[in-house]
LUMFITOR-869716 format. One record per residue (C-alpha): residue in one letter; y, x, z. Coordinates in steps of 0.5 Angstrom, whole numbers, padded with zeros to 4 digits, always signed. Layout:
BEGIN
AYXZ ...
REM end
This chain:
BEGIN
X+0000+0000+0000 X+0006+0003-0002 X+0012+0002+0002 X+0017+0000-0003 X+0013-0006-0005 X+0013-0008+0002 X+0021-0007+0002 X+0023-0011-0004 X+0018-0016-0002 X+0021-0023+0001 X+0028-0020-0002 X+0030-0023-0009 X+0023-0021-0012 X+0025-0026-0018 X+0028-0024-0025 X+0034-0027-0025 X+0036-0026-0018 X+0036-0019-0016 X+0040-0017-0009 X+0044-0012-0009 X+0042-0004-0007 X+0046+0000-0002 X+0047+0007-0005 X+0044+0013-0001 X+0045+0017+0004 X+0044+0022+0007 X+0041+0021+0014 X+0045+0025+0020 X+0042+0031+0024 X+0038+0030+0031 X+0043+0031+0037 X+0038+0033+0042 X+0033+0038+0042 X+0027+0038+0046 X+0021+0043+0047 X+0015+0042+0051 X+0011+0048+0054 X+0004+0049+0059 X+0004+0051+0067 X-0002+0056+0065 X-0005+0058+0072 X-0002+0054+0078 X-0005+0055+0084 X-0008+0050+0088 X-0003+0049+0093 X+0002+0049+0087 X-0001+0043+0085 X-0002+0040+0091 X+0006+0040+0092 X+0008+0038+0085 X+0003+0033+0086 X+0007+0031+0093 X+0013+0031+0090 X+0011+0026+0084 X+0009+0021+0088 X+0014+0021+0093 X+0019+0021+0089 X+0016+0015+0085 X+0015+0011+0091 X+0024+0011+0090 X+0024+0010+0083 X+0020+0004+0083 X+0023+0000+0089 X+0030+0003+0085 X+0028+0000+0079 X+0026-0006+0083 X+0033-0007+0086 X+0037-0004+0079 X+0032-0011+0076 X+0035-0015+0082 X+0043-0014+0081 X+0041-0016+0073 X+0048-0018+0070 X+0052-0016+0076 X+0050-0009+0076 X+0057-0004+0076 X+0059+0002+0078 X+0060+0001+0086 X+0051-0002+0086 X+0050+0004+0083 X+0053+0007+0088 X+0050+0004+0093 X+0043+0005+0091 X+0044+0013+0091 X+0047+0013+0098 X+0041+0010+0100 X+0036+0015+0096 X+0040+0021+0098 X+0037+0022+0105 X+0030+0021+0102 X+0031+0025+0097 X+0037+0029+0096 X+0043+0028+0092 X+0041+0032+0085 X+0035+0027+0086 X+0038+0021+0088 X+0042+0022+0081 X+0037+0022+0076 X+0033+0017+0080 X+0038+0012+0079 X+0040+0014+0072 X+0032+0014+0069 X+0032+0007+0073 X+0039+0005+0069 X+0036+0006+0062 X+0029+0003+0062 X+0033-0003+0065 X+0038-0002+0058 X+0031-0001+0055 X+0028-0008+0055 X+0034-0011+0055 X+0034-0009+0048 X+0026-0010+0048 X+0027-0017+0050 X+0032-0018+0045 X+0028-0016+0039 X+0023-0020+0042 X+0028-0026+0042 X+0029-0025+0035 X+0022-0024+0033 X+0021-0032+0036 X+0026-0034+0032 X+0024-0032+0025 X+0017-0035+0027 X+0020-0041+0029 X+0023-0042+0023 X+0018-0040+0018 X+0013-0045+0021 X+0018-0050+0022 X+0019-0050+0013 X+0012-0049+0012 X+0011-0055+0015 X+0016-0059+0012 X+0012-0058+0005 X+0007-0063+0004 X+0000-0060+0006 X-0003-0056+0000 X+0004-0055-0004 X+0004-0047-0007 X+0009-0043-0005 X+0013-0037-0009 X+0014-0029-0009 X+0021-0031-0005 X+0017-0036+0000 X+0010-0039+0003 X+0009-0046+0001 X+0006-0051+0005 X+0000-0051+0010 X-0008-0052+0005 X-0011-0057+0010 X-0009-0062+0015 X-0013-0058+0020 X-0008-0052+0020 X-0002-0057+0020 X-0004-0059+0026 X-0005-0053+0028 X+0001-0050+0027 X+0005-0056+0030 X+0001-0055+0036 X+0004-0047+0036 X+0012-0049+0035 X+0011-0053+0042 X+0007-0046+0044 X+0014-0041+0041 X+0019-0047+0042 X+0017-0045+0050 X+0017-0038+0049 X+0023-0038+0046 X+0026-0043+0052 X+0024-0038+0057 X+0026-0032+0055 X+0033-0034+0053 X+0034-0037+0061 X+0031-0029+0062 X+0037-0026+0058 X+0043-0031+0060 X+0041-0029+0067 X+0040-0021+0066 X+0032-0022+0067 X+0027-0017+0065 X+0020-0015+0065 X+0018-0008+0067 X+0012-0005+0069 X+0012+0003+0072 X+0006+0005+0068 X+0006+0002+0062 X+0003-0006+0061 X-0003-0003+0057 X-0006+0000+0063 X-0004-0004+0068 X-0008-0009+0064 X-0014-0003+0062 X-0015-0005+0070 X-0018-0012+0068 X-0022-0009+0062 X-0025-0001+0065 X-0031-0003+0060 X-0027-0004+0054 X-0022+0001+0056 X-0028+0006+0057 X-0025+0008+0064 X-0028+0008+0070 X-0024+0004+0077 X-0023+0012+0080 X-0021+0016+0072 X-0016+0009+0071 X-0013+0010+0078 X-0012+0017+0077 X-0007+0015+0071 X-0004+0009+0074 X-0002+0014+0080 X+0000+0020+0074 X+0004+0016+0070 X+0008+0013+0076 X+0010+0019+0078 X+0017+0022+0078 X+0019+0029+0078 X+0024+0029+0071 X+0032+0032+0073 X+0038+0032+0068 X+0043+0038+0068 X+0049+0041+0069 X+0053+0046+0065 X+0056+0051+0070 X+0050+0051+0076 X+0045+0057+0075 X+0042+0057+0070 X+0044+0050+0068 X+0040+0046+0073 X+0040+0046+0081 X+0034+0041+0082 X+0028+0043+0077 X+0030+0051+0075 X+0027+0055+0070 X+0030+0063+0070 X+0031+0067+0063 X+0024+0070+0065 X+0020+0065+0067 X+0021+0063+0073 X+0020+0056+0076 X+0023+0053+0083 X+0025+0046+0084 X+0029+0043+0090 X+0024+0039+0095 X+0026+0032+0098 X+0028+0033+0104 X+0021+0029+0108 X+0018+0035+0105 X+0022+0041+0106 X+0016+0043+0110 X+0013+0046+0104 X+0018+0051+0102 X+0017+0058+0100 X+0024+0059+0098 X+0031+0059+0102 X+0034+0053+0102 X+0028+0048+0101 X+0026+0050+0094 X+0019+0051+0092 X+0017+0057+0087 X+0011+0056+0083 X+0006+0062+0082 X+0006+0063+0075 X+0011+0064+0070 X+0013+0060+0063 X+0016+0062+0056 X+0018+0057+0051 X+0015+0060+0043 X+0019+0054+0040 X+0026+0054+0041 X+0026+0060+0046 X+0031+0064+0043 X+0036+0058+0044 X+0034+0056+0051 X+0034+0063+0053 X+0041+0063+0051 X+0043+0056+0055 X+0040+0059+0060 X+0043+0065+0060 X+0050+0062+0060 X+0049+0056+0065 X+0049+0051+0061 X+0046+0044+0062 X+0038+0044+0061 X+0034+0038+0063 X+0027+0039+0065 X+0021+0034+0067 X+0014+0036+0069 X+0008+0032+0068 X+0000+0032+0069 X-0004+0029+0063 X-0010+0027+0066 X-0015+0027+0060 X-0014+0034+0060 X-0012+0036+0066 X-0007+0039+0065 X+0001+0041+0067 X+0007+0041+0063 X+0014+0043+0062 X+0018+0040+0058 X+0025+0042+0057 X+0031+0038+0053 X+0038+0039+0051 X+0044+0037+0047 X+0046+0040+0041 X+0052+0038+0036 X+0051+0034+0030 X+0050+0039+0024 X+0054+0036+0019 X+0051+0033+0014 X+0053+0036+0006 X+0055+0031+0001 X+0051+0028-0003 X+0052+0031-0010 X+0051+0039-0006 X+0044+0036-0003 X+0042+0034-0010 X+0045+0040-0014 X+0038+0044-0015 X+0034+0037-0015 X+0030+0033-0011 X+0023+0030-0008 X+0022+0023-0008 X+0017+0022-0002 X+0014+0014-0001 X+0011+0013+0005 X+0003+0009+0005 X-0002+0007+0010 X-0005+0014+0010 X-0001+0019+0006 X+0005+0021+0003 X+0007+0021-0005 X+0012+0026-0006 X+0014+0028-0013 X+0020+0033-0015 X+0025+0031-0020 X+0030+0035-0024 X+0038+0036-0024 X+0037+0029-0029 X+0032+0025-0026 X+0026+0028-0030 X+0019+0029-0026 X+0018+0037-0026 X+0010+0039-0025 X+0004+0035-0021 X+0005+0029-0016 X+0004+0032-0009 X+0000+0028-0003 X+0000+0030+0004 X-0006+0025+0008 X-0005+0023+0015 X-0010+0018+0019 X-0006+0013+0023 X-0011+0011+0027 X-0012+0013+0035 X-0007+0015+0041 X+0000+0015+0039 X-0001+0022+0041 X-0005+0023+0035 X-0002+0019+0030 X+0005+0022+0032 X+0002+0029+0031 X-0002+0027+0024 X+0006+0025+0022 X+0007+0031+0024 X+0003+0036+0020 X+0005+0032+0013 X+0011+0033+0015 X+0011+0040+0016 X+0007+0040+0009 X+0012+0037+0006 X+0017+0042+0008 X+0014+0048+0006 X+0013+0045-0001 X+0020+0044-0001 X+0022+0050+0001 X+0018+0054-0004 X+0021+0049-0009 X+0028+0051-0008 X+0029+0044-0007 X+0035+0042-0002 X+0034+0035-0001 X+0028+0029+0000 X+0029+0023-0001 X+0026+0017+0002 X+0026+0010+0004 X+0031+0006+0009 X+0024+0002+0012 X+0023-0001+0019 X+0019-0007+0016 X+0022-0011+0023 X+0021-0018+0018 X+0014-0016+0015 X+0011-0016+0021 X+0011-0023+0024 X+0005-0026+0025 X+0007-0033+0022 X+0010-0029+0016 X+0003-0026+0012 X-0001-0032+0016 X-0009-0030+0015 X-0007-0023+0013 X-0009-0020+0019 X-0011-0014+0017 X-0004-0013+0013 X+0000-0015+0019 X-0004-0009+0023 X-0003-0005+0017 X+0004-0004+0017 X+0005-0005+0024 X+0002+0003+0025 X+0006+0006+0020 X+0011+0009+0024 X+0017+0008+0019 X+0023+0008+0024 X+0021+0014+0026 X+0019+0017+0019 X+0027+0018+0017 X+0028+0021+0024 X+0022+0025+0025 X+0023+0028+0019 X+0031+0029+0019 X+0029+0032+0026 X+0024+0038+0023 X+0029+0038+0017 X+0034+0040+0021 X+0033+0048+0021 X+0030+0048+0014 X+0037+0048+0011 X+0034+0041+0007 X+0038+0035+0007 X+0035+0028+0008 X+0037+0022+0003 X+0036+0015+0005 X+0036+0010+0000 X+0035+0002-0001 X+0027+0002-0002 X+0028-0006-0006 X+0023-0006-0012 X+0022+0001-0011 X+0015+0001-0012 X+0014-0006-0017 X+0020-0001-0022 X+0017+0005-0021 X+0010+0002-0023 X+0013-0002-0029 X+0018+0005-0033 X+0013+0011-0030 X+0006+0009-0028 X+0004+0009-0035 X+0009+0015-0039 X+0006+0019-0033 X-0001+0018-0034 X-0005+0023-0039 X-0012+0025-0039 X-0012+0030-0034 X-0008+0026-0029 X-0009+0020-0026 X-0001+0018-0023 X-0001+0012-0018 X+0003+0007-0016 X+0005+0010-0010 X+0007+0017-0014 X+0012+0013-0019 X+0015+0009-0013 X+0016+0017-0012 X+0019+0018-0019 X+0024+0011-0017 X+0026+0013-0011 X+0028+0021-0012 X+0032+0018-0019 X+0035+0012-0014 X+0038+0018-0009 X+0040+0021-0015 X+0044+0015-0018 X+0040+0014-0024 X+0037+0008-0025 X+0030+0007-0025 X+0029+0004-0031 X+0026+0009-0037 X+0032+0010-0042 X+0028+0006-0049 X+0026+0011-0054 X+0030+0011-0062 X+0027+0009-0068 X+0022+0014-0072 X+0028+0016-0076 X+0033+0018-0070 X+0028+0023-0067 X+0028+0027-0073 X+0032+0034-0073 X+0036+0031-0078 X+0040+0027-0073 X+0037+0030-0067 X+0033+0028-0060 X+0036+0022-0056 X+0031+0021-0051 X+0034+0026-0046 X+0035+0024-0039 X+0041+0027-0037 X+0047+0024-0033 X+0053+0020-0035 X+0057+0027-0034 X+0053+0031-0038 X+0056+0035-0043 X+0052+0034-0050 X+0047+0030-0047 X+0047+0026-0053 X+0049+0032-0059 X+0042+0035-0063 X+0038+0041-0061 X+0041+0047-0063 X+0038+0050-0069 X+0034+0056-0068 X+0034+0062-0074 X+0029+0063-0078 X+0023+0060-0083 X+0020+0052-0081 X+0012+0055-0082 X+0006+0054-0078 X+0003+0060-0079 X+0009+0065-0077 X+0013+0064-0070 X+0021+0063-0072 X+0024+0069-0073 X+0018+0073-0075 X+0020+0078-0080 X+0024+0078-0086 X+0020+0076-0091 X+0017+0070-0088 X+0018+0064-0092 X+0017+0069-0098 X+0011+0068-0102 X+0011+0075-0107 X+0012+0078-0102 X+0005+0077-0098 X-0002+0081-0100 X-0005+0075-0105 X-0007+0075-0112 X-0002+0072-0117 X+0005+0071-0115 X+0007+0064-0113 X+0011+0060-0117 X+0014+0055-0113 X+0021+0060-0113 X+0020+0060-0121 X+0023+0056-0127 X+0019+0052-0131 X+0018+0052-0138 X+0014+0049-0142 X+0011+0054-0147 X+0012+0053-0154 X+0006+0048-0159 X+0002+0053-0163 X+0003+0054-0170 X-0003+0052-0174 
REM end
């Protein structure tokens, strides 16, 4: 499945009715830097104490969270206030300000959730409410579902508008009145607790990541404190120390409460650049956790950086672009020269989205660092993809029995693609092209899959919505320019077929001439008596640069 089809489907797919397209862009830069590194040889009291501190100070970040969920819409700067004066003594102050603001923004988090699920409850409502205002068995079009195929569903369907209509109810009096609805932990392994078979977990392994994840051991940091962060501190050298909360002081092995773990740490990616923050005390957040499938500890250390800014449009695309188009298990990547024209082989980069969303991100991970390299080695400055985020594909009342459909393109991470990739682009010195993904891959099959498709290669749908998208980043339209008459492709009145820009000059003059003798048996140019027939080694002369004459009758 091809994204652009998907993108223009539901959209104006009919003839005489085309929306309009947005014109490209180029995608910003990230704005943060994250790196992640192992706790290689902790001691057994090193964990014992990060353990500790874990669960205390996530016992405070619920019942804060708790409290921040119960001031809702009257929350101001004075509750906020309030609530870290109370954790202060339990904790400390550095401690007491990054519980409270992790509070705050995973209360904005599922306001912006409860939101989009606001919305999702309205399309489906109005989906269902249009469907079934069709008589029974009425067929639909490419630009809206007909009516329902049997009374059975009919009624079925009427039976989930009163289900969704109260749904809706709901969760409009929980956005008036600022309610939402979170769990520390995460729902989904809440939920596992009621299914350990389903979930493969035993009642001890599930209980070990409940408690893990609910732990609480991250610290934002400051510009201008030693080495950027008072609360979690990481030296030049490696060093790791962090500020105990005041119940367990006891266990400090440092002055002034700290604790100083046993091993040291080094950062491979980006370390050059964090050593070079940490070295001028800059602010650097870090957050330690424990993944309890391969009993392991990790730092993770994050930063802000200044956007890169972004090159124009027509620098990016001076030497060519690659127009990537994003499937259900790989990317389709075709290079394009300065005037649009597919150079070389279309290129696919696979991916299995199945699994973890640790193993899916990391599979999106390495097709993109292919991508990138492949890119790199071309010379190209620019990949083009499509704007995609499928946030109207994939309601359920949308695509009906098409079940493994809606799962299909509920696993493609297409709002992380662009953002992903304009993140690992960022360092290449390659710009990210964001274009209008309507009728991408309906066009690009229609002009480009066949013109492509020789003996010795077999071109795709998904390569020729490849093709249309680069020409769509570059500004050329998709459509394949119609081909001149016989006569017009002669070399009397020169070649009309080249896909040059508008801007080009002599993008419509002939082929320039080239010198020498038209022959199939010697190369233009090759010597000077190459078209002369005398002058070659052969019986007789040739009579073709001769005057004839008629010779005279002969007498009898």
């Amino acid at each position: 499945m091809a994204t652009g089809s998907s993108g223009g489907a539901g959209r104006g797919d009919g003839v005489g009715e085309l929306r309009s397209i947005a014109p490209p862009f180029v995608a910003s830069g990230p704005s943060g830097v994250a790196v992640r590194t192992r706790l290689k040889d902790l001691a057994p009291d090193d964990e014992m104490v990060l353990r500790l501190v874990g669960a205390h100070l996530g016992s405070l970040a619920s019942k804060d969270l708790k409290a921040r969920c119960r001031d809702a819409l009257a929350h101001s700067s004075e509750t906020w206030a309030v609530r870290k004066r109370e954790l202060t003594p339990v904790s400390s102050s550095r401690w007491a300000g990054s519980i409270t603001k992790a509070s705050h923004d995973q209360w904005a988090l599922a306001r912006r959730c409860q939101l989009a699920h606001l919305q999702n409850l309205e399309a489906g409502i109005r989906t269902i409410e249009d469907r079934l205002s069709q008589p029974v068995g009425q067929r639909g079009t490419k630009k809206a579902p007909g009516g329902y195929r049997s009374q059975r569903e009919w009624h079925a369907k009427s039976r989930r508008l009163r289900v969704l209509e109260d749904r809706l109810a709901a969760a409009r009096a929980d956005r008036e009145a600022g309610v939402v609805h979170v769990v520390r932990g995460g729902k989904r392994l809440a939920c596992a607790r009621h299914h350990l078979e389903a979930a493969q977990l035993t009642e001890s392994g599930w209980r070990g990541r409940w408690e893990a994840e609910r732990w609480f051991c991250e610290a934002d940091g400051e510009s201008g404190k030693r080495y950027g962060n008072e609360t979690i501190r990481v030296s030049p050298d490696g060093e790791v120390s962090l500020k105990l909360p005041a119940p367990l002081t006891h266990l400090a092995n440092a002055p002034y409460g700290r604790y100083v773990l046993a091993c040291r740490v080094a950062f491979t990616h980006r370390g050059t650049e964090w050593a070079d923050r940490v070295e001028a005390n800059r602010a650097v957040a870090y957050r330690i956790h424990y993944d309890t499938g391969r009993d392991r500890w990790y730092l993770t250390a994050s930063w802000q950086i200044p956007p890169t800014p972004t090159l124009p449009v027509e620098a990016a695309l001076a030497h060519g672009v690659i127009g990537a188009d994003m499937n259900a298990d790989h990317l389709a990547a075709w290079r394009l020269d300065i005037h649009g024209n597919p150079t070389g082989s279309p290129r696919r980069f696979f991916y299995d989205l199945t699994g973890t969303a640790e193993h899916r991100d990391a599979q999106v991970r390495h097709a993109l660092t292919r991508l990138l390299h492949w890119a790199r080695s071309c010379g190209v400055r620019a990949i083009a993809v499509e704007d995609l985020d499928f946030a109207a594909e994939k309601s359920r009342e949308n695509h009906g029995r098409r079940k493994r459909f809606r799962q299909l393109i509920s696993g493609m991470p297409t709002g992380k693609l662009r953002a992903r990739l304009a993140s690992m682009a960022d360092q290449t010195g390659i710009e990210v092209i964001a274009v209008d993904p309507a009728y991408t891959s309906r066009w690009g099959a229609q002009h480009w899959q066949k013109p492509l498709t020789s003996t010795t290669r077999k071109t795709t749908r998904h390569d020729a919505a490849a093709v249309a998208i680069g020409r769509r980043a570059q500004g050329h339209p998709i459509r394949r320019r119609t081909a001149p008459p016989p006569a017009h492709r002669s070399d009397e009145q020169g070649h009309r077929t080249v896909q040059a820009g508008r801007r080009v000059p002599g993008r419509e003059g002939t082929r320039p001439r080239i010198p020498g003798p038209r022959t199939r048996s010697v190369p233009p140019g090759r010597g000077a008596n190459a078209g002369n027939q005398n002058a070659q080694h052969r019986p007789g002369r040739s009579t073709e640069h001769e005057t004839w004459r008629q010779d005279s009758q002969l007498s009898l």
